[in-house]
C-alpha positions in Angstrom: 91.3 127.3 101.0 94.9 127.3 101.3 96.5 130.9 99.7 100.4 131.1 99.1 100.7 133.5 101.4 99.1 131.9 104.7 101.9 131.6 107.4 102.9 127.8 107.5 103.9 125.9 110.7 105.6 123.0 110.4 104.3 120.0 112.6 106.6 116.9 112.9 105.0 113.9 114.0 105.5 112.2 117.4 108.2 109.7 116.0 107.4 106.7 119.2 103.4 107.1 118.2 103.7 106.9 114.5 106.6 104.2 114.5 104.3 102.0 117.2 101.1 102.7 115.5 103.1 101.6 112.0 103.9 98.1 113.4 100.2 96.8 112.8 99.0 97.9 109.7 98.5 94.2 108.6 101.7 91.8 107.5 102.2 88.7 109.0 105.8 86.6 109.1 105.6 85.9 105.5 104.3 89.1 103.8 106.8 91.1 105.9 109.8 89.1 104.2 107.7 89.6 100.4 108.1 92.5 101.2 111.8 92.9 101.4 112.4 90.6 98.4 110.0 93.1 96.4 113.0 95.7 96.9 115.7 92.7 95.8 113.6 92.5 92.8 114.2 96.0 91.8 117.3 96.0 92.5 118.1 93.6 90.3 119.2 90.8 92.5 118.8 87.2 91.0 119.5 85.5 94.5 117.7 86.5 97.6 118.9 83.7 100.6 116.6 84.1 103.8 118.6 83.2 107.0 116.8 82.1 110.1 119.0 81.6 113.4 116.8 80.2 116.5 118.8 81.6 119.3 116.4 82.7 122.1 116.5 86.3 123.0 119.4 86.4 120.0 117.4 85.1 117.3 117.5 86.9 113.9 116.2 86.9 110.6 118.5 87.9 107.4 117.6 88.6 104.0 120.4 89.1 101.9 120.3 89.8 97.7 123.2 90.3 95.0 121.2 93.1 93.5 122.9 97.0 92.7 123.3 98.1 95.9 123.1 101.6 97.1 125.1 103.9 98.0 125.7 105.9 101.7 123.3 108.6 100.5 121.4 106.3 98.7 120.7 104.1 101.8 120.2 107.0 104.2 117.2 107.7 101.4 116.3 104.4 101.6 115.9 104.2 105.3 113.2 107.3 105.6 109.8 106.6 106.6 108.2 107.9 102.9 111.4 107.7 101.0 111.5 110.1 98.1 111.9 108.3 94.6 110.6 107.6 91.6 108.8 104.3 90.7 109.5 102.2 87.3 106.1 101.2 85.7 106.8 97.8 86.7 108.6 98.2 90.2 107.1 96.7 93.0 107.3 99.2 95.4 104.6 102.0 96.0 104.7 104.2 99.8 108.2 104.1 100.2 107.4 102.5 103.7 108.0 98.6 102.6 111.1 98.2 104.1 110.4 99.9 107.4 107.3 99.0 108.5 107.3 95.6 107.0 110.6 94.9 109.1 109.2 96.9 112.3 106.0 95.0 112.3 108.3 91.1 112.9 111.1 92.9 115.3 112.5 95.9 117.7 115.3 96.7 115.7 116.4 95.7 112.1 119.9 97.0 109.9 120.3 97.6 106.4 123.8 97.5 105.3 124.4 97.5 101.2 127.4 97.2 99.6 128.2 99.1 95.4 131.5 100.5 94.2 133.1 97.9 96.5 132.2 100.3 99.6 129.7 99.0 102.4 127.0 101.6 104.3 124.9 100.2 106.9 122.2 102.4 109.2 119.6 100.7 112.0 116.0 101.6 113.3 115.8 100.8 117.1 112.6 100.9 119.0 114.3 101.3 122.1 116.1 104.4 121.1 113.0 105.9 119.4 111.2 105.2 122.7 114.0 106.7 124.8 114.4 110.5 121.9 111.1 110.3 120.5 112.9 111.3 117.3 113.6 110.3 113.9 116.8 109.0 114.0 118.7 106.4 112.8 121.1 105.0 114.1 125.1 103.7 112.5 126.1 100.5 113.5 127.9 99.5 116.6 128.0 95.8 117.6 130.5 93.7 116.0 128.5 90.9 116.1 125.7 92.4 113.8 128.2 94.0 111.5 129.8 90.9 111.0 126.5 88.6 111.1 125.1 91.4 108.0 128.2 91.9 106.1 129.1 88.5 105.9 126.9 88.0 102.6 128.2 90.5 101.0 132.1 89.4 100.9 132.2 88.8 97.4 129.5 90.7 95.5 127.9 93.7 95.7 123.9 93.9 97.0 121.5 94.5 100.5 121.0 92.7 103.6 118.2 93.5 106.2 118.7 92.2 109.3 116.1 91.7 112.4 117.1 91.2 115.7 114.9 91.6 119.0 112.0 89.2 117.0 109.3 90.6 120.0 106.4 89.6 117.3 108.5 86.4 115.9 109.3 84.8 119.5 106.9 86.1 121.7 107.6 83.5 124.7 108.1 83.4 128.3 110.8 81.3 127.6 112.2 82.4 123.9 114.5 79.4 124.4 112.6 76.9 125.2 111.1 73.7 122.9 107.8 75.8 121.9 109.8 78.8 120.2 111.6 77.0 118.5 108.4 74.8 117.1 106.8 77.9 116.3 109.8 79.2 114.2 109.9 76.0 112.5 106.4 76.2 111.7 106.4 80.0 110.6 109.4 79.2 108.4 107.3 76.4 106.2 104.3 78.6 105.7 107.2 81.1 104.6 108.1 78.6 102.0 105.0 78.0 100.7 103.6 81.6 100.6 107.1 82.5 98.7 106.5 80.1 96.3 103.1 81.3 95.4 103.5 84.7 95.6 107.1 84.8 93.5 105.9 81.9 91.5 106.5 83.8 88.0 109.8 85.0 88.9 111.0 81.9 90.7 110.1 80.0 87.3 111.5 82.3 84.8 108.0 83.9 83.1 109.6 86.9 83.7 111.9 88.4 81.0 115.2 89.3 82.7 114.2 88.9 86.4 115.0 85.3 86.7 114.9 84.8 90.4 116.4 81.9 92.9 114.9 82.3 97.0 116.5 79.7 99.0 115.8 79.8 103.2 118.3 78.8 105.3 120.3 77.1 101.8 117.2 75.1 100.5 115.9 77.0 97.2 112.4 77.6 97.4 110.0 76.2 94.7 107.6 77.8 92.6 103.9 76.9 92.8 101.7 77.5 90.2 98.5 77.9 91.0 97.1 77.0 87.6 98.6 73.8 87.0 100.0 74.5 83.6 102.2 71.6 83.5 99.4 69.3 84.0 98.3 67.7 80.8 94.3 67.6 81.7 94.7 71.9 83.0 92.7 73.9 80.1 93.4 76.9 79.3 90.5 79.4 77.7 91.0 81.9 75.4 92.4 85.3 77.8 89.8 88.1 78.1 90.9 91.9 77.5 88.8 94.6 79.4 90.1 98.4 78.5 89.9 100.5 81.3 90.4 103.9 81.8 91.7 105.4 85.4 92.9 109.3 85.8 94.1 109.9 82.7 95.7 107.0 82.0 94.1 104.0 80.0 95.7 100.3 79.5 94.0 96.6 79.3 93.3 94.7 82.5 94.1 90.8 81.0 91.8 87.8 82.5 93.5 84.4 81.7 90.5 81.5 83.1 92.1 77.8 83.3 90.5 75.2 84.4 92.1 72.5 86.8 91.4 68.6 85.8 89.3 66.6 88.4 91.1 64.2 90.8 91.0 61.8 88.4 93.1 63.1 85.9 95.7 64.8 87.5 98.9 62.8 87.2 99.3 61.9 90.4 97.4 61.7 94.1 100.3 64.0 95.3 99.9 66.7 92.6 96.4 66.9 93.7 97.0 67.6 97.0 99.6 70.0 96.0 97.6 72.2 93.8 95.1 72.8 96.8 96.9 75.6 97.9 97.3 77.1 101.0 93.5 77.2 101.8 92.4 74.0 100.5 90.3 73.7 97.0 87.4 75.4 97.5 89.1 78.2 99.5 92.0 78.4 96.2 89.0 78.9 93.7 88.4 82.1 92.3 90.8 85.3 91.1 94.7 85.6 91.4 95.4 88.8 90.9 98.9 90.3 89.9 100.5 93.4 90.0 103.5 93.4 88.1 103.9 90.1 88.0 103.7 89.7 91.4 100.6 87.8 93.4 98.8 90.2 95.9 95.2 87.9 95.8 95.5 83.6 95.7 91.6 83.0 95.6 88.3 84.1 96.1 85.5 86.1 93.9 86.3 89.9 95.1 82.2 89.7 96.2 80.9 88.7 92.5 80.0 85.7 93.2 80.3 82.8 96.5 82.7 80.0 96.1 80.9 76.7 95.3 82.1 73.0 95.2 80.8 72.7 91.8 83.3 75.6 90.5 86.1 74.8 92.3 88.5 74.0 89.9 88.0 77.7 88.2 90.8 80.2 88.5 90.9 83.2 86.4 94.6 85.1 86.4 93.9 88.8 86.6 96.8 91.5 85.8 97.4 94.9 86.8 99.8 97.3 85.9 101.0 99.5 89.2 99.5 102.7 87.1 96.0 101.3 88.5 97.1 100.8 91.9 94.8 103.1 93.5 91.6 102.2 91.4 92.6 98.1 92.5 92.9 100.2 96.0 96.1 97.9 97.3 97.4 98.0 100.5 100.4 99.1 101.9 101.4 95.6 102.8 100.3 94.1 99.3 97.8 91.9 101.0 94.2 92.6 99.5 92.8 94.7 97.0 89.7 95.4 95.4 88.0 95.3 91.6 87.6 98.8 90.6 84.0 99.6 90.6 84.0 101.2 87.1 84.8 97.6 85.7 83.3 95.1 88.2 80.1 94.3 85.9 82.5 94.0 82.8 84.5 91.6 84.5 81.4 89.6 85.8 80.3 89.3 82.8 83.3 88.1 81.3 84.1 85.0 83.9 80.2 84.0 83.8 81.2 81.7 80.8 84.6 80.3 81.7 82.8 79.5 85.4 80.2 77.8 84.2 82.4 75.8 81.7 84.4 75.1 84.6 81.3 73.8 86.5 79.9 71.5 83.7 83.8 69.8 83.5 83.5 69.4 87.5 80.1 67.2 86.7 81.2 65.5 84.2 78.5 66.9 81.3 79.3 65.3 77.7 79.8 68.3 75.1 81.9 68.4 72.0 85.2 68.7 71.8 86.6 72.3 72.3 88.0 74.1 69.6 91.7 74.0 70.4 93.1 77.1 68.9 96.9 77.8 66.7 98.3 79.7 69.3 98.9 77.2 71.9 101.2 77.6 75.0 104.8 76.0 74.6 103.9 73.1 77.0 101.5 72.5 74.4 98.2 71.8 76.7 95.0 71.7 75.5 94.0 76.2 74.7 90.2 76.6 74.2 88.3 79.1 73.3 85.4 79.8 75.4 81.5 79.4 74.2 79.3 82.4 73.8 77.6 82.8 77.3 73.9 81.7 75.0 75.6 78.2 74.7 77.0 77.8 78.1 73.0 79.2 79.2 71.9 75.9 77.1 73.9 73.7 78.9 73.7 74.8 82.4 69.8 74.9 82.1 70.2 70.6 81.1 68.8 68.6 83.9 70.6 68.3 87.2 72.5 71.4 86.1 70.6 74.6 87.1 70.9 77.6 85.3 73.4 80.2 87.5 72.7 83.5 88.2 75.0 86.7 88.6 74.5 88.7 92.2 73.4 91.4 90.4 71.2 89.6 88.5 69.2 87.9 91.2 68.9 91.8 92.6 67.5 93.3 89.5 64.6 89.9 89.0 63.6 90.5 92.8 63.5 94.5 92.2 61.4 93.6 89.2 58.5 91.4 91.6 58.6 93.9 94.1 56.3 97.0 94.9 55.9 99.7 97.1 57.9 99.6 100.2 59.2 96.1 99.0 61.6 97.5 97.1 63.8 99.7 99.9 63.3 96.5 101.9 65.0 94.4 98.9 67.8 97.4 98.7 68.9 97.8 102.2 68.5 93.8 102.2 71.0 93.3 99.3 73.2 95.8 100.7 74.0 94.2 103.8 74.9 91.4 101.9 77.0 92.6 99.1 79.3 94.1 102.1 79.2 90.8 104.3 80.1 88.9 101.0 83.3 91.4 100.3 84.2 90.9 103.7 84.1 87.2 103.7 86.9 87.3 100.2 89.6 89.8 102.7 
């Protein structure tokens, strides 16, 4: 037990270990740059411009904002592994370790320089010299052509660029000239587009109340994609779902928003199909986008309540999160995956099992009356519906050709209920090695 009056000795950690071990705590290309526009957004920026230069061993990667800007102190802060600050309750940051470890998993060495007050600061990490001191030091820049090529954005307003140069995870070729780096850089920069899109999608449509956001790479602005397809006419939207929840001390509503995506058929065009796959493809797309301020951290999948299915494939169920929860959702540093909190998991399985299985009779093509279409419709007026009491949608999914579903759980508890003896640890350890592969499978 630790007493006031123990003798203390401090013990710094080996800066080359840490920052080396810190480069592979999970972003890819794309998160890493999400990453960096998270800070843009609180920072107030409205235009983030990503610039790509394919230059063999002198390739780079540049993300510039207009937002505030900081300061020489400010920026020195900024640049600590574990920055000291304080979090809004809807910022997007959360370690303090965003902008260095997302830029230090792409690249060797990567510059901030940020302009307010009409005064420019600028500071570097560089793996090389970390490797060479073993110590925490950054470093002021140096080489006219990086201070040029990361001051150059901000001539005429005030805001941050981050700037990565020695791309040893980007370009990883014997020949970082040659006709395959720059096909893989090509390639990297669409699935950048695309994951930008979906992951900024509120922002970059303006949902968002006074964060109205433009993302352009290399000059082309990047376009939102919505995974719900709310400017479809045949997209229904059911009634949202409020579960309270209660985490360390504090208490708020965790909002589920099901929609259900037309059929082939009756989307308005071949193209807008395709387009509303996703990333993953339709049946990979199904299942829970969960948000976090706003911001998309999960596109798809059942967080291990159910398996995706053909037959519910055009269910997706919005899920937000205030960052007050962040540690019962238990996100990642990299904002890549989290999890339902325990304490809420049945509630929410319960709640989806009727908007799921109203998804699944629209996939088939069952005949039912018309939904109620409720007053408070969305502006884009499509079609709102409440959703049946789960007894109805048990009527309907137990008409012929259309089996009754059954929860995880529930299949558990029936086949706890035939068993005896010995059966039942066998059923136990059985269902437990499956609830974890099935989590695993929705990382």
């Amino acid at each position: 037990m630790y007493k006031s009056m123990d003798e203390t000795h401090e013990v710094i950690p080996s800066a080359k270990r840490l920052v080396k071990s810190l480069r592979d705590i999970g972003y890819d290309f794309s998160t890493a740059i999400a990453d960096i526009i998270d800070n843009s957004i609180e920072a107030g920026a409205s235009e983030v411009d990503v610039s790509v230069g394919f230059y063999g061993d002198d390739s780079y990667v540049r993300i510039s904002d207009n937002g505030n800007g900081m300061s020489k102190e400010e920026l020195k802060e900024a640049m600590r592994y574990g920055s000291e600050r304080e979090y809004g309750e809807d910022d997007l940051g959360k370690f303090g370790l965003g902008l260095k470890t997302a830029s230090m998993s792409q690249c060797r060495c990567f510059s901030v320089a940020s302009k307010t007050n009409g005064e420019i600061s600028s500071y570097s990490w560089n793996l090389n010299h970390i490797e060479k001191t073993n110590k925490w030091e950054i470093l002021s820049l140096k080489e006219e052509t990086t201070i040029e090529l990361i001051n150059a954005p901000l001539s005429d307003h005030s805001g941050t660029v981050v700037l990565w140069e020695s791309l040893d995870r980007i370009i990883s070729f014997k020949d970082p000239s040659g006709e395959a780096a720059r096909k893989k850089l090509i390639s990297m920069c669409r699935e950048l587009e695309a994951y930008l899109g979906m992951v900024f999608h509120k922002f970059l449509s303006g949902e968002i109340s006074g964060k109205n956001l433009t993302i352009s790479i290399n000059g082309n602005p990047i376009q939102p994609w919505d995974p719900f397809a709310r400017n479809e006419q045949d997209t229904k939207t059911l009634s949202p779902i409020k579960i309270k929840f209660v985490h360390d001390g504090s208490q708020d509503k965790i909002i589920l928003q099901p929609y259900i995506l037309p059929s082939k058929d009756k989307f308005s065009s071949p193209e807008a199909f395709n387009h509303l796959s996703g990333p993953a493809g339709w049946n990979q797309q199904q299942g829970f986008y969960i948000y976090r301020a706003h911001r998309l951290i999960q596109s798809g999948g059942w967080c291990g309540i159910r398996v995706r299915d053909e037959h519910t494939k055009l269910s997706r169920i919005e899920l937000n999160f205030p960052p007050v929860f962040d540690n019962a959702f238990k996100i990642n540093v990299a904002k890549m995956r989290t999890q339902l909190p325990i304490q809420i998991k049945e509630a929410i399985a319960n709640a989806i099992r009727s908007p799921v299985l109203l998804a699944r009779e629209y996939y088939d093509g069952e005949k039912r009356s018309t939904p109620t279409i409720l007053n408070n419709s969305p502006k884009n007026n499509q079609n709102y519906i409440s959703v049946p009491p789960i007894k109805q949608l048990d009527n309907i999914a137990s008409k012929p050709g259309l089996p009754k579903m059954f929860t995880f759980d529930e299949i558990e508890q029936k086949a706890n209920e035939l068993a005896s003896g010995n059966e039942k640890e066998i059923i136990s350890r059985i269902f437990r090695h499956l609830r974890k592969n099935l989590m695993e499978g929705e990382k």
